[in-house]
MARTIZA-650040 format. One line per 10 residues: number of its first residue (from 1); their letters; for each residue x, y, z of C-alpha. Coordinates in steps of 0.02 Angstrom, whole numbers, plus 32768, in hexadecimal, padded with zeros to 4 digits. Layout:
<atoms>
NUM) a) X:Y:Z | ...
</atoms>
This chain:
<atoms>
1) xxxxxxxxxx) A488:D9B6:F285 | A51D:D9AC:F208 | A506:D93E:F16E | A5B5:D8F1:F12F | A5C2:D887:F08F | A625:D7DC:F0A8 | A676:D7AA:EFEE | A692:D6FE:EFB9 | A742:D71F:EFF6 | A722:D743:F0B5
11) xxxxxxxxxx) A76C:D7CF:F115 | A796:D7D3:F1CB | A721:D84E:F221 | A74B:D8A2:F2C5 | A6B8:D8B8:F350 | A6B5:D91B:F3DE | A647:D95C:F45E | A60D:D9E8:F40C | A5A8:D99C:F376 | A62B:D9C1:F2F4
21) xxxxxxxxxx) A667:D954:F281 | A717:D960:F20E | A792:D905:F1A1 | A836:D90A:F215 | A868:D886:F27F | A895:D8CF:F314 | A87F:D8AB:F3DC | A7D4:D8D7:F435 | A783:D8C4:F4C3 | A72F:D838:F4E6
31) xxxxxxxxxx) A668:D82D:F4B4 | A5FA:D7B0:F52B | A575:D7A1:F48C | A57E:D7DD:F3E3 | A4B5:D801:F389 | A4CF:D7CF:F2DD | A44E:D7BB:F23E | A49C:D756:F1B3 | A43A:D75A:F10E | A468:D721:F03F
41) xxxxxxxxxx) A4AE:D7B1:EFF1 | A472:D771:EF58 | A3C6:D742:EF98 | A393:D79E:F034 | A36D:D717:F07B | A382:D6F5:F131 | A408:D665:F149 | A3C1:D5E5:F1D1 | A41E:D556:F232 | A4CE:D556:F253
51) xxxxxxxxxx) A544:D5D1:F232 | A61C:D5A5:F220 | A674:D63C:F279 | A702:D643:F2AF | A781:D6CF:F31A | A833:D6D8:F31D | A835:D65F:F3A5 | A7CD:D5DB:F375 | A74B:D59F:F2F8 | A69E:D59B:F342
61) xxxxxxxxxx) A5E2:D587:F31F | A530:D5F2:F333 | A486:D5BF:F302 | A415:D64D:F2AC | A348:D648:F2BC | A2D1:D645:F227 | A304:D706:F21C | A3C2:D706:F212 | A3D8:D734:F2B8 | A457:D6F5:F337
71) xxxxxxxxxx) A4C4:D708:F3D3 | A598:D6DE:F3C2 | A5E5:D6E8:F468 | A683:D726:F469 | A6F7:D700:F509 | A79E:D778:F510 | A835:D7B4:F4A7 | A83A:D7CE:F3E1 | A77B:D7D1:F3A6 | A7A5:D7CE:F2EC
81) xxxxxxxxxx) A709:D786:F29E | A6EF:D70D:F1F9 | A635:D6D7:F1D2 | A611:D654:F136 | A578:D5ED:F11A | A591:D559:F0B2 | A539:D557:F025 | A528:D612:F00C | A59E:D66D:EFA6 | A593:D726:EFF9
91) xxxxxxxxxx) A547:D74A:F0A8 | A501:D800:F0BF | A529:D812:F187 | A4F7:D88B:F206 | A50E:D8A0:F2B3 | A463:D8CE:F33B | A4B4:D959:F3B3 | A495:D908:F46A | A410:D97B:F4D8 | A4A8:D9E6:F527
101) xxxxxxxxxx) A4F3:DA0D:F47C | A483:DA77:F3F9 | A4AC:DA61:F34A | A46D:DAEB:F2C0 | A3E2:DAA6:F255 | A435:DA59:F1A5 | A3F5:DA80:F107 | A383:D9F4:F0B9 | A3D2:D984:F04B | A360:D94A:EFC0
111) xxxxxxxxxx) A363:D88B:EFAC | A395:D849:EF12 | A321:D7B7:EEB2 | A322:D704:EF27 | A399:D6A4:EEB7 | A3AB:D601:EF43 | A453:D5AA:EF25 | A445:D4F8:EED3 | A45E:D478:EF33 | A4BF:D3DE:EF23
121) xxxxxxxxxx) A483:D332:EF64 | A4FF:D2C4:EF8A | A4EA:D218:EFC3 | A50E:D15B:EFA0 | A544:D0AD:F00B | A5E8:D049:F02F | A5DE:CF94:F03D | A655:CEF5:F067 | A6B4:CEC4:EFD7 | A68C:CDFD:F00A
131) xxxxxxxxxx) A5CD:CE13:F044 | A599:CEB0:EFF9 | A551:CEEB:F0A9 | A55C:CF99:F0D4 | A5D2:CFD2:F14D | A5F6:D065:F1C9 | A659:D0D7:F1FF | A6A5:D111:F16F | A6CB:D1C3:F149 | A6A1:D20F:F0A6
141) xxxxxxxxxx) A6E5:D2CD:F095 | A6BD:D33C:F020 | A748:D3BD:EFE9 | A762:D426:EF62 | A7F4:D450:EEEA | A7D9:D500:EEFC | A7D2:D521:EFA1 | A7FE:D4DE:F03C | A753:D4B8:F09C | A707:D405:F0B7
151) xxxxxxxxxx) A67E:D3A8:F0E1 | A66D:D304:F137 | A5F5:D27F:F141 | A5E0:D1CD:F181 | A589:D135:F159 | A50D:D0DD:F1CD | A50C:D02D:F20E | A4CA:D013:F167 | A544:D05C:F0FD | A4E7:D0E0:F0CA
161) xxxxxxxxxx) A508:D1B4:F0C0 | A4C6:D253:F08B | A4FE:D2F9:F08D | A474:D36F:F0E5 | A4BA:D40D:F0B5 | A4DB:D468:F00F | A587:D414:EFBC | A60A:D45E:EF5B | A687:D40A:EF52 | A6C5:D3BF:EEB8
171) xxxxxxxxxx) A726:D31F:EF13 | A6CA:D299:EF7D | A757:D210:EFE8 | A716:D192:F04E | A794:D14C:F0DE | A789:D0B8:F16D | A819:D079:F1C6 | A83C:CFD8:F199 | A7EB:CFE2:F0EB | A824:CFF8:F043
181) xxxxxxxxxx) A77E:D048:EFFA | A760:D05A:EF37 | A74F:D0BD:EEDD | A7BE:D114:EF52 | A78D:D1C0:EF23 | A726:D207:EE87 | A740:D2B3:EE4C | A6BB:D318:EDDA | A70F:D36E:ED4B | A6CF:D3CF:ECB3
191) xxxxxxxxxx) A6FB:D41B:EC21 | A730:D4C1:EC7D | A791:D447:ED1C | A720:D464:EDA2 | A675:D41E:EDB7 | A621:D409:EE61 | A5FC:D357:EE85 | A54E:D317:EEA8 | A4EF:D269:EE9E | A4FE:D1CE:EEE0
201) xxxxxxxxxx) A590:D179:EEF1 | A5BE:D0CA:EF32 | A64D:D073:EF6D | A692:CFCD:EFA5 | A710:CFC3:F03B | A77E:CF30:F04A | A7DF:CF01:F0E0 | A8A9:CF15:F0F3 | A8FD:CE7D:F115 | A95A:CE93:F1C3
211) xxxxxxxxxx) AA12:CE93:F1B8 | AA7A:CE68:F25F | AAF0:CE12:F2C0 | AAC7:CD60:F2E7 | AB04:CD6C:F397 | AB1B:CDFB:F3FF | ABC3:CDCF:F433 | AC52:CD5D:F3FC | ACD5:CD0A:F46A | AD94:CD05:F423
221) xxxxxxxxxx) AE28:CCAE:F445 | AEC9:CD25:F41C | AF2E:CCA3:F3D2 | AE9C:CC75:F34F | AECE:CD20:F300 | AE1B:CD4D:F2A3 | AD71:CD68:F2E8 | ACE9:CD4B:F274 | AC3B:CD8C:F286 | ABA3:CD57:F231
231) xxxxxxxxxx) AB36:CDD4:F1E0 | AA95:CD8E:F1B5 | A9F9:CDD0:F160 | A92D:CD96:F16A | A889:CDB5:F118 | A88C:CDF7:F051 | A938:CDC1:F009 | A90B:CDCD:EF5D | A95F:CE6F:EF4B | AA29:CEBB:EF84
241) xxxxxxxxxx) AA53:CEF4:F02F | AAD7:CF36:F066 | AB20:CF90:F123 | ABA9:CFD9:F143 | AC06:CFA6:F1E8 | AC9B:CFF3:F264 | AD07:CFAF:F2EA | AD0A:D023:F389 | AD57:D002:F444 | AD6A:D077:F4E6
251) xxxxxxxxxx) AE17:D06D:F4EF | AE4A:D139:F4B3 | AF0F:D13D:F4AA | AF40:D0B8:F537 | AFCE:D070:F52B | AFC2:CFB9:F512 | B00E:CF89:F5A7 | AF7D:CFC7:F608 | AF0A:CF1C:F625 | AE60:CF65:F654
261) xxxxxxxxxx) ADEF:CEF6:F5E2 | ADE0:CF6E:F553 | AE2C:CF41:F4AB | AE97:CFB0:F436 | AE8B:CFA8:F382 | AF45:CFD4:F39C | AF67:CF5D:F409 | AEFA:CED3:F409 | AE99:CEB2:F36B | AE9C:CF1B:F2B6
271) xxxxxxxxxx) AE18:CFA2:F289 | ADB0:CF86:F216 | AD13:CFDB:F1C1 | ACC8:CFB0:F10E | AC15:CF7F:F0C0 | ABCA:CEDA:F0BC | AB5E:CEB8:F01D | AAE9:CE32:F000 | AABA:CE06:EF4C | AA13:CDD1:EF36
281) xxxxxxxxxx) A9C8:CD21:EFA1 | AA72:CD35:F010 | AA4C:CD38:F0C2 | AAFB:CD20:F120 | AB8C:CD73:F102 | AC35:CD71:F17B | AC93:CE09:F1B4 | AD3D:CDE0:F1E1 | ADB5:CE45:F278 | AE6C:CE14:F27B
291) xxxxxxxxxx) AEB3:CE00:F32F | AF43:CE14:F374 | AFB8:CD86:F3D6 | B012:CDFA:F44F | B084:CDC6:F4CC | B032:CE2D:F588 | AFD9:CDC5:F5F7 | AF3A:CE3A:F5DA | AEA9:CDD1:F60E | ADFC:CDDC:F59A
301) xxxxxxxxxx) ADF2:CE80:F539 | AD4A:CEB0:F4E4 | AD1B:CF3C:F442 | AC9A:CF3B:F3D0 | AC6E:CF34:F32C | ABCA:CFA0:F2ED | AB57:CF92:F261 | AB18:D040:F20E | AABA:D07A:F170 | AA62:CFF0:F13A
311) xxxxxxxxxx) AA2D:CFF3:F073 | A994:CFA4:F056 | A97C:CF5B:F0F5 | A964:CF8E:F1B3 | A9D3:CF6D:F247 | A9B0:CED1:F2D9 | AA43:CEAD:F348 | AAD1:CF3C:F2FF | AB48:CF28:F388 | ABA1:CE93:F3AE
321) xxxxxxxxxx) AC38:CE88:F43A | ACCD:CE30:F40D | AD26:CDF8:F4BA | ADEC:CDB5:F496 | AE13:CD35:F521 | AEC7:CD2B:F53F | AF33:CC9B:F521 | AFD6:CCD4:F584 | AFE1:CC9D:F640 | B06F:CD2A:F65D
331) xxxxxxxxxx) B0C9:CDBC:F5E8 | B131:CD68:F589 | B1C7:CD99:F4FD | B1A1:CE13:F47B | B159:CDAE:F3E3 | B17A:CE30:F363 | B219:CDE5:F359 | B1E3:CD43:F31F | B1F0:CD3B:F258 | B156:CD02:F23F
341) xxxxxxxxxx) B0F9:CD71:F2A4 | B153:CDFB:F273 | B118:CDC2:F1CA | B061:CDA9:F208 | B04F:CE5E:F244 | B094:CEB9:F1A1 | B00D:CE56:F13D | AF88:CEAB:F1C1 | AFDC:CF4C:F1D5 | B003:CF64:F11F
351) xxxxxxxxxx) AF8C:CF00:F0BD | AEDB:CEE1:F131 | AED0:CE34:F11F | AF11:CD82:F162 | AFB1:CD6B:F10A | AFA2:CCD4:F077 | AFFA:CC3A:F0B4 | B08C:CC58:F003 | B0AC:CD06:F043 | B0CC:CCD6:F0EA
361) xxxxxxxxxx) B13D:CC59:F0CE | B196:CCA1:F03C | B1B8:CD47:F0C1 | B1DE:CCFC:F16E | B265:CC9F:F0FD | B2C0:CD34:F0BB | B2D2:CD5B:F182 | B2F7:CCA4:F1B7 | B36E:CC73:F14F | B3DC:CCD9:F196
371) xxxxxxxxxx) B3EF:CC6C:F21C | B435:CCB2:F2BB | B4A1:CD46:F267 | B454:CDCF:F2B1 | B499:CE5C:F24A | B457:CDF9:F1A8 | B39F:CDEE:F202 | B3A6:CE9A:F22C | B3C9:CECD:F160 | B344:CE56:F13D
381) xxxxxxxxxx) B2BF:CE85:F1C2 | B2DB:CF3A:F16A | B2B7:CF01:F0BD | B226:CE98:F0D6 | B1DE:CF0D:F125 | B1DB:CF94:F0AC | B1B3:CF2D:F027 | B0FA:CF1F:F066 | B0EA:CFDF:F042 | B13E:CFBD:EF86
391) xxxxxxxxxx) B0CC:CF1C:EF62 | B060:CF30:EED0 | AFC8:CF19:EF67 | B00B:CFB7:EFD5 | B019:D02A:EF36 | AF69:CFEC:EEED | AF19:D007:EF97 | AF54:D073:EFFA | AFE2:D0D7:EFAA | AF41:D0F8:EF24
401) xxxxxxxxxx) AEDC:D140:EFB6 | AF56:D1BB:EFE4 | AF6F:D203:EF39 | AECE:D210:EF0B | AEB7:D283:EFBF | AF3E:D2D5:EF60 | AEE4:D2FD:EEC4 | AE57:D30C:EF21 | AE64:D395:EFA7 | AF28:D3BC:EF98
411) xxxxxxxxxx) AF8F:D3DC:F03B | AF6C:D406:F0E7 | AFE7:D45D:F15F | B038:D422:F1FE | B0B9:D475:F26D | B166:D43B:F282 | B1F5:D460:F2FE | B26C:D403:F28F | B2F4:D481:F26B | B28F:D4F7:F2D6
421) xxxxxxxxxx) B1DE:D533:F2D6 | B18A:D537:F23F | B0EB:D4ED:F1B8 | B0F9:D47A:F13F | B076:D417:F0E0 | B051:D363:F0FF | AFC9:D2F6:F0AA | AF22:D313:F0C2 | AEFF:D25F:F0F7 | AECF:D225:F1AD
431) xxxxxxxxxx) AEFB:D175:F1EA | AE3A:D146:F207 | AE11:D17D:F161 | AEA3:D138:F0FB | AE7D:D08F:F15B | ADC1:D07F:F12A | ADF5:D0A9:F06F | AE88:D026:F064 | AE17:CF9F:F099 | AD8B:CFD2:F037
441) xxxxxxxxxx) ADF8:CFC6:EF8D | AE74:CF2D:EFDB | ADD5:CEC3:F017 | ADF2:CE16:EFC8 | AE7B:CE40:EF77 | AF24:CDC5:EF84 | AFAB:CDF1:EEEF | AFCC:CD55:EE7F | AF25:CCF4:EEBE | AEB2:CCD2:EE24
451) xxxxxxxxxx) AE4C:CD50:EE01 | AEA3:CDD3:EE69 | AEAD:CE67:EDDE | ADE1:CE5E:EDBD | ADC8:CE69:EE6B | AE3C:CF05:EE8A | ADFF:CF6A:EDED | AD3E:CF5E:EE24 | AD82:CF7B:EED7 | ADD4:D01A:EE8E
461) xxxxxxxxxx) AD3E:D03D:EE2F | ACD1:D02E:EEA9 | AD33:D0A8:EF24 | AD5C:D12A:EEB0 | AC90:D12B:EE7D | AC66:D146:EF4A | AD00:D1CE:EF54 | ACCD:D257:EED9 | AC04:D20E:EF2E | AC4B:D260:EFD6
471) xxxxxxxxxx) AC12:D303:F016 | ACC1:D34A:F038 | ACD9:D312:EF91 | AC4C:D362:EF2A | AC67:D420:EFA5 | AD0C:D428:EF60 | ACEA:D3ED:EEA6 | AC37:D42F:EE75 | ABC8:D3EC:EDD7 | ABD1:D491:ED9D
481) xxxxxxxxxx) AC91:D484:ED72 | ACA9:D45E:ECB6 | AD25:D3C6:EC94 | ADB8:D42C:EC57 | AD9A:D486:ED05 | AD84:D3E3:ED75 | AE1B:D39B:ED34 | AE7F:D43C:ED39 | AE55:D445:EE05 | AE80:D377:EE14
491) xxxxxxxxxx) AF29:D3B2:EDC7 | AF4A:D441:EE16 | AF33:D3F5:EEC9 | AFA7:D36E:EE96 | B02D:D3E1:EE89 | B044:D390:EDCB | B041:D3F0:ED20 | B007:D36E:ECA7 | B027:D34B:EBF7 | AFBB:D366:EB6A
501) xxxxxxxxxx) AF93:D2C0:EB58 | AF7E:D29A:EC15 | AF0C:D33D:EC2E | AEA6:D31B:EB95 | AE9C:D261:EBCE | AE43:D292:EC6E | ADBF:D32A:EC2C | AD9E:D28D:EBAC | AD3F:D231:EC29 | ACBE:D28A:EC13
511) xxxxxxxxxx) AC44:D27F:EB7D | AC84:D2FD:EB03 | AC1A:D3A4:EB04 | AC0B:D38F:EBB3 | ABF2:D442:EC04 | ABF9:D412:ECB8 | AC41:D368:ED22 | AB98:D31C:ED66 | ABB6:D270:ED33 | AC0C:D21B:EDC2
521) xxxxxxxxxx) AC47:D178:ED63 | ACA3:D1FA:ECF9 | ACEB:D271:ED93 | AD3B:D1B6:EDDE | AD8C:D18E:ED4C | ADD5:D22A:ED30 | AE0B:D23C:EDEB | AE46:D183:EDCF | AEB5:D1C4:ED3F | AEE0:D269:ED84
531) xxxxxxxxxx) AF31:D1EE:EE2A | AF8F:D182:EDBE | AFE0:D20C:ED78 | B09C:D1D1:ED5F | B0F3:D26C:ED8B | B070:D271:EE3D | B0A9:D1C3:EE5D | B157:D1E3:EE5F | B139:D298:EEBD | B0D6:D250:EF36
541) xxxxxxxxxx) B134:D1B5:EF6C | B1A1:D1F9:EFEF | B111:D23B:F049 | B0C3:D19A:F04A | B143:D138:F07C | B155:D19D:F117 | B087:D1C1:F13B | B091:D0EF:F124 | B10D:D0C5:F1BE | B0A6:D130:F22F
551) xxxxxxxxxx) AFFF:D0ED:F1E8 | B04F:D034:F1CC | B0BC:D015:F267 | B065:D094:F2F4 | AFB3:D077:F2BE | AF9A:D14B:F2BE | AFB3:D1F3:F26F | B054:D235:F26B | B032:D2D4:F2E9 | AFBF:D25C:F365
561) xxxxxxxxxx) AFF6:D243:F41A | B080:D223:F44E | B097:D2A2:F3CF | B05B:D349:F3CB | B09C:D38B:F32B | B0DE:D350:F278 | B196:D371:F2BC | B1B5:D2AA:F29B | B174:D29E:F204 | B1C9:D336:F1BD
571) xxxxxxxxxx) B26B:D2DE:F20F | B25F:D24E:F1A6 | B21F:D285:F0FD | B2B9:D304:F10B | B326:D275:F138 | B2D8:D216:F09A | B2DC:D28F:F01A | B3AB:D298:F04F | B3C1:D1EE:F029 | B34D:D1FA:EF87
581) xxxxxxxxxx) B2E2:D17F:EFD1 | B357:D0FE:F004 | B304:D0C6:F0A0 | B391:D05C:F0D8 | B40F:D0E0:F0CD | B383:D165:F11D | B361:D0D3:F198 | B2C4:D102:F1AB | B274:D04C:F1AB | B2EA:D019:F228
591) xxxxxxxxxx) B2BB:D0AE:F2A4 | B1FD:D082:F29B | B211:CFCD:F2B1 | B28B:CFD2:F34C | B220:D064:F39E | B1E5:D05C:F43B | B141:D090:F3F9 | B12D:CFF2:F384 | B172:CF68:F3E4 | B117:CF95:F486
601) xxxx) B061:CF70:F414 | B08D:CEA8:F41F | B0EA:CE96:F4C9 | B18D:CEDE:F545
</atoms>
């Protein structure tokens, strides 16, 4: 027999046939049973009970007897062969040659002193929070800092569990769906950062309120323009909850003539996805989806809105169906070219909320007061319509979102045939994702109501925090980056070279000495200050303007069906930049509201 020492580090070891045994990993042929005698390398002694192995095709288990000895069966392909034994730090290993297969005769090994490996007792209970009962089911795992093994244990109708094996691990988490359980992990430290954990340990688990829809589904009437849904919560309330939630429907890129009982957030009702927080002792909150009055004799149209990622609470009913029941006998006129609704729809498409009753009247005036001179409706149609995109709201919500992508992650590219063939780059913003954001810093927020500026900074605030939070975010700008370099980056993306004074302003942020950018509060504001940037405003805003008509009036992304490419898009922000912005004179405002593409949304 061959005698091969296993260090604390594993190697893969390659058996064959012929009783053999090296370090490669390499095909073989397939073994029916392996003979193997696993003893401690430190002790001598043999290891008993179960043994974790594991081949290159999957992890696997063999019992040894009171003498080390035991069979692995091996099946077919790549035998590549790791042995470990918890609780023992080195495994000496060798391998019994089957009757067909002679092995030469190894040379004894003297055993070294029996030096048995401590072991660690781990144990405790988790109990109600209101009764102090124990309960079940709960998981506690065992991991370690160091490595990447666990172990995993749970309690017993009474609450109770014990680790049977050696531990050593240094990190003990207990976990229950449905529960909250505290503490909700403990962690044994020392003075040299690593100390395995043993004892007994205790814990109290405390039920999640359940967050859901009251109803399952919710019947709407298209001329009473909003849908509201009631989020409720029950059980514990003592403490926050919050859930995020997302509009969804089955209708893919119909056209909104097509009457087949699906609803189009293009069409039909406004998208809509945000978070829906409860302070503490709320239990109902009210999720509002904007609808839309079209003019087609549709019949009832149905989507959905869906609850996700609940925060300190678990899911009941996430799913609620919204059916719109239509209040037009037959397809009637075109109501976009009503003032008012005209109005109406620029407040949803622009700003993501009902329009206030001041606004409303103070716009569909500027177009009615023209009274029946066609050419002066036309001029005015034009200009109220762009100024939604220059209101203090539009450039605080969602002009703000797209410069921050700016800073952010800098260009992407998209293929034109303008002129002929060839790339240009475009802003790295999709429709989906520029709506969620928008709404997210716009939510509550009506320009010149009291209160309005406290309620768009912490908006703001609280966007910018959950931006630089985001994954995409944090690959791109690592903690490792020192402020002078994190700020550099925002800048460079933005296409901007900043002042002194603005640059400094930024890196400042940060607490001074700072030698890398882990402090999110302090990455936000500097993003923050890096997108308000006056020379990126005024670089960016043609770009904008013409990402906003195609997000604004055609509810998509510039190159999304019925386009293919950014050909339109490089059209008009050529056209634009000709007329130094003028939109009038570009008559680029007029295109996208007369399209075919805009007007067909609300009727023929």
């Amino acid at each position: 027999m061959l005698l091969i020492f296993i260090g604390a580090n594993v190697g893969w070891l390659t058996c064959r046939q012929t009783p053999r045994v090296v370090f490669a990993q390499a095909s073989s042929e397939a073994v029916a049973s392996l003979k193997l005698v696993v003893r401690d390398s430190m002790t001598g002694y043999a290891v008993q009970g179960e043994i974790n192995a594991k081949t290159k095709n999957a992890p696997t288990t063999f019992s040894t007897d009171v003498e080390g000895r035991g069979n692995y069966h091996l099946s077919s392909g790549r035998n590549d062969l790791e042995i470990r034994a918890i609780g023992y730090q080195n495994l000496l290993t060798h391998f019994e040659p089957d009757s067909q297969s002679p092995s030469p005769t190894p040379t004894p090994t003297p055993s070294p002193t029996p030096t048995p490996m401590p072991n660690y007792p781990l144990s405790g209970r988790v109990v109600t929070y209101t009764k102090g009962i124990g309960i079940g089911g709960v998981t506690m795992t065992v991991s370690d800092s160091l490595g990447p093994q666990t172990l995993t244990a749970v309690t017993d109708v009474d609450g109770n569990y014990s680790f049977n094996t050696s531990v050593a691990g240094d990190t003990l988490t207990p976990s229950k769906n449905g529960y909250g359980i505290q503490p909700s992990w403990i962690k044994a430290v020392s003075s040299s950062g690593h100390e395995v954990i043993t004892g007994t340990y205790n814990f109290t688990a405390i039920p999640l309120p359940a967050v859901q829809f009251n109803s399952s589904s919710y019947r709407v009437d298209e001329g009473d323009l909003q849908v509201n849904l009631v989020v409720t919560r029950s059980g514990d309330t003592s403490d926050a909850t919050s859930v995020n939630f997302r509009t969804s429907d089955d209708s893919g890129s119909q056209s909104c003539n097509i009457f087949n009982g699906k609803a189009s957030s293009r069409c039909d009702y406004i998208g809509s996805t945000g978070t829906v927080s409860f302070a503490p002792d709320e239990t109902s909150k009210t999720i509002s989806i904007l609808i839309t009055d079209d003019s087609y004799a549709e019949g009832p149209e149905s989507f959905r809105v869906t609850l996700s990622d609940p925060w300190g609470g678990v899911l009941g009913v996430a799913t609620a169906t919204v059916t719109i029941h239509d209040n037009d006998p037959t397809t009637g006129a075109n109501p976009i070219d009503d003032a008012r609704f005209f109005v109406r729809e620029h407040y949803y498409d622009f700003l993501n909320r009902v329009p206030d009753s001041a606004g409303l009247d103070f716009w569909t005036n500027e177009i009615t007061s023209c009274g029946s001179d066609q050419q002066c409706i036309e001029v005015k149609r034009i200009n109220v319509s762009a100024s939604f995109f220059l209101s203090i709201e539009s450039q605080n919500t969602g002009y703000l979102v797209e410069r921050m992508y700016k800073a952010a992650y800098g260009d992407a590219t998209g293929s034109s045939t303008f002129g002929g063939a060839h790339q240009l780059t475009v802003p790295d913003l999709r429709f989906n994702e520029f709506l969620t954001h928008a709404q997210q810093i716009g939510n509550g927020v009506v320009v010149g109501a009291p209160g309005w500026e406290s309620v768009l900074e912490n908006n703001k605030q609280t966007f910018a925090f959950a931006f630089v939070w985001d994954l995409r975010f944090t690959t791109a700008f690592p903690a490792y980056l020192t402020p002078p370099q994190f700020v550099d980056k925002l800048f460079q993306n933005a296409g901007v070279t900043p002042s002194s004074a603005d640059r400094n302003a930024a890196i400042f942020e940060f607490v001074g000495g700072s030698i890398d950018t882990r402090d999110i509060a302090a990455r936000a504001r500097a993003l923050r200050r890096v997108a308000g940037n006056s020379t990126l405003v005024t670089n960016e805003f043609n770009r904008a303007f013409v990402l906003m008509q195609y997000f604004g009036y055609l509810r998509r992304s510039p190159n999304d069906p019925p386009d293919s490419d950014y050909t339109g898009y490089d059209f008009w922000l050529t056209k634009l930049n000709q007329f130094n912005g003028n939109f009038v004179s570009a008559e680029m405002v007029k295109a996208f509201i007369v399209s075919t593409e805009y007007r067909s949304r609300f009727g023929p």
